[in-house]
N, C-alpha and C positions, 0 to 999 in steps of 0.2 A: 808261019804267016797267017793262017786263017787262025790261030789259037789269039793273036794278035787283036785283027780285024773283030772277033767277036768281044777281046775288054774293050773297045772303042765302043762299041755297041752298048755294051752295059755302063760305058762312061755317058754317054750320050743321053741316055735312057733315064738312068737316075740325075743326069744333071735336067732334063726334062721334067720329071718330078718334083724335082724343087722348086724348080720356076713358078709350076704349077701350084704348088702350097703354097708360096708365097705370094703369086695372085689373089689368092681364094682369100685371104687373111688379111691383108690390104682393103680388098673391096670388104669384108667384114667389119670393118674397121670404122667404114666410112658411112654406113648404113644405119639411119634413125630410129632410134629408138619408139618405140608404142608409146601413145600418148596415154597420162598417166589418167586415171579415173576420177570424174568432177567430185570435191570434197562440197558439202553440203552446205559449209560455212563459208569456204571461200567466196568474195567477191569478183567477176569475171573481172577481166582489165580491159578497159574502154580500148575500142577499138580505132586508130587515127581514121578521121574519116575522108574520102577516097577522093585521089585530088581530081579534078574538073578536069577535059581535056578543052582547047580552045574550041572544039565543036560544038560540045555539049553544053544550055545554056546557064548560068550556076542558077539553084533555086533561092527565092525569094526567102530574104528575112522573115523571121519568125518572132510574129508579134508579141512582147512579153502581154501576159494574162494577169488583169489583175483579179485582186485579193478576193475581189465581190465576185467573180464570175468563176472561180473554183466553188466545185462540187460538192455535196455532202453526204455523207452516206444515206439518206433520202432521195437523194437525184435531184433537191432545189438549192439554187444557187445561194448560196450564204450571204447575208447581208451584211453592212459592218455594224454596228452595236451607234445606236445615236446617243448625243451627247447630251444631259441630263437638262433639260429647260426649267430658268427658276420660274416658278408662278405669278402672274404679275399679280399687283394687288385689284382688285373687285370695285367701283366704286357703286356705292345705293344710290338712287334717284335720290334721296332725300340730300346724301352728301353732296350731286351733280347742282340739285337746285339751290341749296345754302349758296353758294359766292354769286349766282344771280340776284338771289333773293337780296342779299347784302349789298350789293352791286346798286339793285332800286331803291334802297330806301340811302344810299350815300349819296346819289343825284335824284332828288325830286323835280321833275317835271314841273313848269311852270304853267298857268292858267292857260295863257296864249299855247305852249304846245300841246295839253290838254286838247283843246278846243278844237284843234286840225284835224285831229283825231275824233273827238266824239260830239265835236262840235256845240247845241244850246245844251247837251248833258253833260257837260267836262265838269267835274268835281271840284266845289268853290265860288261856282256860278251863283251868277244872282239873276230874278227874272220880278222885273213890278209889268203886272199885265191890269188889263181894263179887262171891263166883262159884261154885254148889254145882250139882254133878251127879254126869256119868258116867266116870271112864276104863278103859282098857283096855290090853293091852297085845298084839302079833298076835304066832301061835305055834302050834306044836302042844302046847307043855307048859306054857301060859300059867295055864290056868286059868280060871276065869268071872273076870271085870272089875269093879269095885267103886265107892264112892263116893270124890270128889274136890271138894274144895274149895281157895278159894285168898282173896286179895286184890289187889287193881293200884292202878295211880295214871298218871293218862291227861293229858298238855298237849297244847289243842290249839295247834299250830304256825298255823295257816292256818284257813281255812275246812273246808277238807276233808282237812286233814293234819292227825298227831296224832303223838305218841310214846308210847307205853307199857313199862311195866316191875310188875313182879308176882312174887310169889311163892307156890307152892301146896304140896299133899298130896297124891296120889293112890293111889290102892289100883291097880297098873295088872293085877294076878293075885290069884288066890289058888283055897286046895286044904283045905276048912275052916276050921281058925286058922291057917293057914300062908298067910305076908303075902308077895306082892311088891311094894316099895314103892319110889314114886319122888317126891323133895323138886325141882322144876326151879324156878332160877332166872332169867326169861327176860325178854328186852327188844325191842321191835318199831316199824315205823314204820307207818301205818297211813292208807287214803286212804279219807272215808266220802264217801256219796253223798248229798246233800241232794235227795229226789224229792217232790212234790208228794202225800205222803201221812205218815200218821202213821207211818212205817216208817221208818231210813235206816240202809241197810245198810252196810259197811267190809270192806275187805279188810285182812290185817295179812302180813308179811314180816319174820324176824329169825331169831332163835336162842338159845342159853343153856347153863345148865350146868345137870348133871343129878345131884344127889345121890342114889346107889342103895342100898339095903336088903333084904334079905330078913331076917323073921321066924320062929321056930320051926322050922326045916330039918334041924336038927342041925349043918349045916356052915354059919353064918351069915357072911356074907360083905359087904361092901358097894363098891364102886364109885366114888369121888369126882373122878375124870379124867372122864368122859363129857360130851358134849358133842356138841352140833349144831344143826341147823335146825329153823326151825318156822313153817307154814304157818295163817293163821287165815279164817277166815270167821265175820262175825256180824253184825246186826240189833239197833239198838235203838229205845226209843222212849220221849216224854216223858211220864211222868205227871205232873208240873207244872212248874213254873218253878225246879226245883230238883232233879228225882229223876227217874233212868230205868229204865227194867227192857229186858232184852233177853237173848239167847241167843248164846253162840258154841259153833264148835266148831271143835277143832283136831287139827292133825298134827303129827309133831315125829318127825324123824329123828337116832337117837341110836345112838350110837358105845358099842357093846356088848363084853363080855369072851369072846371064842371061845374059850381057852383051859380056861376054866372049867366047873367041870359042879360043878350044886349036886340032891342028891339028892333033890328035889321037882320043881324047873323044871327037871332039864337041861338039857343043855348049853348055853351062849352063844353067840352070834353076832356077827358083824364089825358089825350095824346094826339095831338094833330098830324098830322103827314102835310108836308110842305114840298113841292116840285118845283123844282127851277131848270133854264135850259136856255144858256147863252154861250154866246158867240165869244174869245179871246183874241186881244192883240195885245202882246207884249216885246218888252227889251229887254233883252239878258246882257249882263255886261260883266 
């Protein structure tokens, strides 16, 4: 009986055993292996990213970045490369003014618009003026100086250029009724000044011939070779759209008779100086 009781014992015992190994072996089994050591070339594997619970609130889209606002290994922002611009062509002022230039001379302006514009100086103009004053004649045996009158006829060339031509009377002496008298017939070019008032003044450069006279002397004599220069200075101005009045005054260097001696003016000289100094009113049209 106890020989019995004790194989139970060692049934029991080694069936305990087994149970036991086969526990152990099992749970062996089931038991994860070590993770294996990062390879250098491998690429990790994107990890799914981690769902939202409804509490948490999801984060904000992520603004794509562009191309210009990536980095460079400098740390400034990359630009993008601009797109090649053609060169436009240059034009010279000389090319600018050609089709103007061609422009004026295929519409010529007519006298009348001329005129609004620069008014008795419009280019094309015509001017016949009177002319009553002063002349004189320099000298010791001249005598006081007398009245002079005349007429002209004026084209203007240009803006400020002109031609003139005229003829006058002047008393340039005298000794009572006893005349020295000069007929000049002269012609001149003439540059005026168009100034920003009612005034424009002109200078004149020419010369002419000089019909000479004396009156009442006894030995009455006259002169018709003479001849020279003559210097002018004058001022006019518009009384309307048709008339000016103005003043000149002139010189006129004149090829005298030295030979001669007239018993009032004696004697003559190789060049006389002649002064004149009247008053203008004219019509340009």
């Amino acid at each position: 009986m106890i020989q019995f009781v004790a194989e139970l014992r060692r049934v029991a015992a080694a069936t305990a055993a087994c149970a036991l190994l086969s526990g152990l072996s099992a749970s062996s089994a089931f038991a994860q292996a070590p993770p294996a050591a990062p390879d250098s070339t491998s690429t990790p594997a994107p990890q799914a990213p981690p769902t939202p619970s409804p509490s948490t609130p999801a984060p904000a889209a992520a603004t794509p970045q562009s191309t210009s606002a990536q980095s460079t290994k400098s740390g400034k922002a990359a630009k993008p490369p601009k797109a090649a611009s053609t060169p436009k062509p240059k034009q010279t002022k000389a090319a600018k003014a050609a089709p103007a230039a061609a422009a004026a001379k295929a519409a010529p302006k007519s006298l009348a618009e001329l005129r609004k514009v620069d008014g008795s100086l419009a280019k094309g103009g015509n001017w016949v003026t009177l002319r009553f004053g002063y002349a004189k004649r320099t000298g010791d045996l001249t005598g006081d100086g007398s009245l002079g009158y005349g007429v002209a006829y004026q084209r203007m060339l240009a803006k400020h250029y002109a031609f003139a031509a005229g003829v006058g009377h002047d008393v340039v002496g005298h000794f009572g009724d006893q005349l020295d008298l000069m007929v000049p017939f002269t012609a001149e070019f003439q540059r005026h000044f168009k100034w920003n008032t009612d005034l424009h003044p002109y200078i004149g450069l020419g010369g002419g011939y000089y019909y000479r006279k004396m009156y009442r002397t006894g030995t009455d004599y006259d002169t018709r070779r003479s001849g020279g220069a003559q210097l002018s200075f004058g001022v006019t101005s518009e009384l309307d759209d048709r008339h000016v009045v103005g003043f000149e005054t002139r010189v006129a260097f004149v090829r005298g008779n030295a030979d001669q001696v007239n018993p009032t003016f004696g004697p003559g000289s190789d060049t006389e100086t002649i002064w004149t100094a009247k008053l203008i009113w004219g019509l340009f049209y």
